[in-house]
C-alpha positions as CSV (number, residue, x, y, z in Angstrom):
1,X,-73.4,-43.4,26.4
2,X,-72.8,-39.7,27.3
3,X,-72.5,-38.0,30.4
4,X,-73.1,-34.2,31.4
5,X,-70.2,-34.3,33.9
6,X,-67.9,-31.5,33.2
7,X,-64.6,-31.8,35.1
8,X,-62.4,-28.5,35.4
9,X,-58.6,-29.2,36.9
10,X,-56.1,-26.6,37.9
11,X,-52.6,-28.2,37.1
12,X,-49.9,-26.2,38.9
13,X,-47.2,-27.3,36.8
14,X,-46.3,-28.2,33.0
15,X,-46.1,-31.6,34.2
16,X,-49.4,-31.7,35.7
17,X,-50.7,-30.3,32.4
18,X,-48.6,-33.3,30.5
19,X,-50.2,-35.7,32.7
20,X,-53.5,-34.7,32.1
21,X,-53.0,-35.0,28.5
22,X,-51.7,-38.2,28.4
23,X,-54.2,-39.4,30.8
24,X,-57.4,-38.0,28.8
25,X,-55.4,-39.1,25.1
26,X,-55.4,-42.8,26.6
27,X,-58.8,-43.2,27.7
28,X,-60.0,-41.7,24.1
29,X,-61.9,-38.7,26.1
30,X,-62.6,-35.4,24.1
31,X,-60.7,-32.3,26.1
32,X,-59.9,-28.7,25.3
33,X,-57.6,-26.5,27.2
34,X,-58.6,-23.2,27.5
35,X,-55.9,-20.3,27.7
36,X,-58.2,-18.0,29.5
37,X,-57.2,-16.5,32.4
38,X,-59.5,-16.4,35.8
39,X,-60.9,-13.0,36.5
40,X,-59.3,-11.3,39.4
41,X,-61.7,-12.1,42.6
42,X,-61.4,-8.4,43.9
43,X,-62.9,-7.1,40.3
44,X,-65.5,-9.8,40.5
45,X,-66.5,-8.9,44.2
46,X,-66.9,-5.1,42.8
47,X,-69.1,-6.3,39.4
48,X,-71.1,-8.3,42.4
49,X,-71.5,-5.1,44.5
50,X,-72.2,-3.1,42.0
51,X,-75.0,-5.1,40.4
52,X,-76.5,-5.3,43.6
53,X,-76.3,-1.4,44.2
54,X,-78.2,-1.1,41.1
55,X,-80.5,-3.4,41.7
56,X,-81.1,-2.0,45.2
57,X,-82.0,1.0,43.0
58,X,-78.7,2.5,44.5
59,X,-77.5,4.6,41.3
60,X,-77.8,8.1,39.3
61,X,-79.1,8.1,36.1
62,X,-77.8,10.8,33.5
63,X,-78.9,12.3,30.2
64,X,-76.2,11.9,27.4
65,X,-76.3,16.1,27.5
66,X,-75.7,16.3,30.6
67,X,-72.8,14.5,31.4
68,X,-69.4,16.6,30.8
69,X,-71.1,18.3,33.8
70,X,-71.6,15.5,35.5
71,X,-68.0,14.5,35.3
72,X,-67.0,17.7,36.2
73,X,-65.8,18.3,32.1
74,X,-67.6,21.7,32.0
């Protein structure tokens, strides 16, 4: 029988991590450990604010020409 439970742990220490291996290598359950890091929540908060903005139709559009002078490059 298979289940769509997906169980995510934050171990704090290397022997949280070895305990969680053990435990999941006894029972026989398939695991993966992933080496990814969490975003930073401040970035995420801006992706979050910004997507809004735009959606809000809060933003300037500009042409590929014109924008050395839109940065101020000109």
């Amino acid at each position: 029988m298979r289940t769509q439970d997906i169980f995510i742990a934050h171990p704090q220490t290397t022997e949280q991590v070895s305990a969680l291996k053990a435990f999941m290598q006894a029972l026989k359950i398939k695991f993966e450990v992933s080496k990814e890091k969490e975003y930073n929540p401040d970035f995420v908060a801006k992706i979050h604010k910004s997507k809004q903005q735009h959606e809000n139709g809060e933003f300037v559009s500009v042409e590929k020409k014109n924008l050395k002078n839109f940065l101020g490059l000109e």
